[in-house]
N, C-alpha and C positions, 0 to 999 in steps of 0.2 A: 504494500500500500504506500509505503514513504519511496520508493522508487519509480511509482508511477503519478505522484503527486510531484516531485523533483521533476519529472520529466514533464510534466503540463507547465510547471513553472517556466522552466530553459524554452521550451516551445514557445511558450506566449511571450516571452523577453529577446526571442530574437525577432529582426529584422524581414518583412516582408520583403521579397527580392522586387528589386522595381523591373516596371513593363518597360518593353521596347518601344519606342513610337517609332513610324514612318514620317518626312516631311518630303513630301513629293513637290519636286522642282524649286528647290529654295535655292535661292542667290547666294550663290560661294564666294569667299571674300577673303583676304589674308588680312589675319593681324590687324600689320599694322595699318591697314587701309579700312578698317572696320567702323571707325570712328568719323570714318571721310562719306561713308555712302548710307541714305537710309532704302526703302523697298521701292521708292518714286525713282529713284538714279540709280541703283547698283547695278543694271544691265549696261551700264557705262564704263562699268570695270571690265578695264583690258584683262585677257589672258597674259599678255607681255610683263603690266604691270603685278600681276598677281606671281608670276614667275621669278619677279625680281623681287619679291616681300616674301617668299616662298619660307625663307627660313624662321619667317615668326609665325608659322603654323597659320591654318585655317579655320575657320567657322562657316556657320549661314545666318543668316538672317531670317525670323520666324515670320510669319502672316502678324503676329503683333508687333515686329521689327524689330525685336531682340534680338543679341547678337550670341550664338552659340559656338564655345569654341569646341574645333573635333581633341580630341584625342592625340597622341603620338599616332600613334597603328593608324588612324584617321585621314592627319594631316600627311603621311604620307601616301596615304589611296589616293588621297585629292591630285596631288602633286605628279606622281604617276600619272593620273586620267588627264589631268592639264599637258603633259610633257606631250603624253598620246591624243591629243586633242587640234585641228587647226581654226578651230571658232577664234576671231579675233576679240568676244565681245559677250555679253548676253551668258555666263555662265552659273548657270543654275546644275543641282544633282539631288537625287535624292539618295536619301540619307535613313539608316535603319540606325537604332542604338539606344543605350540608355543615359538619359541626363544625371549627373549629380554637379551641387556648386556648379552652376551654366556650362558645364563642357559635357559632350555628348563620346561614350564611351561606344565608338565607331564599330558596328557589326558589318555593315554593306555601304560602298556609296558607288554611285554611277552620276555620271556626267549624263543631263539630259541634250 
């Protein structure tokens, strides 16, 4: 009986595993350029310029225009898919993963 009451206790005091959300076609944006653009302009960010901020990692920008950073594991898919990518402009992906503290813990992203 004390071993299965210890055990509802430890149950009920951990941590519910947070969900995955999808955001389909969100505006990818590096860093340091996240502060420059809200969801009215960010399709105005070059792939060029987002290549050349590449090393301060990447986020998106949500439907309420907060700015989510990805991940390491993340910010490198992005980087890869930009490398492999010849859109000058317009760069949106979605994005599978789970948020903690606004950075999204990158499961999938694709370049739409």
């Amino acid at each position: 009986m004390k071993l299965l009451f210890a055990s509802i206790l430890i149950a009920a005091a951990l941590p519910l595993a947070a969900a995955a959300e999808t955001w389909t076609s969100a505006p990818l944006v590096d860093q340091n350029c996240s502060a420059k653009f809200t969801l009215r302009d960010a399709d105005t960010h070059t792939r060029s310029c987002a290549l050349s901020c590449a090393s301060s990692g990447f986020g998106i920008l949500t439907a309420d225009g907060k700015f989510l950073k990805l991940d390491d594991a993340g910010s490198k898919k992005a980087l890869a898919a930009l490398k492999g990518s010849k859109k000058p402009d317009h760069l949106r992906a979605t994005v599978t993963g789970e948020v903690a503290n606004d950075t999204i813990k990158v499961e999938s992203l694709k370049l739409d």
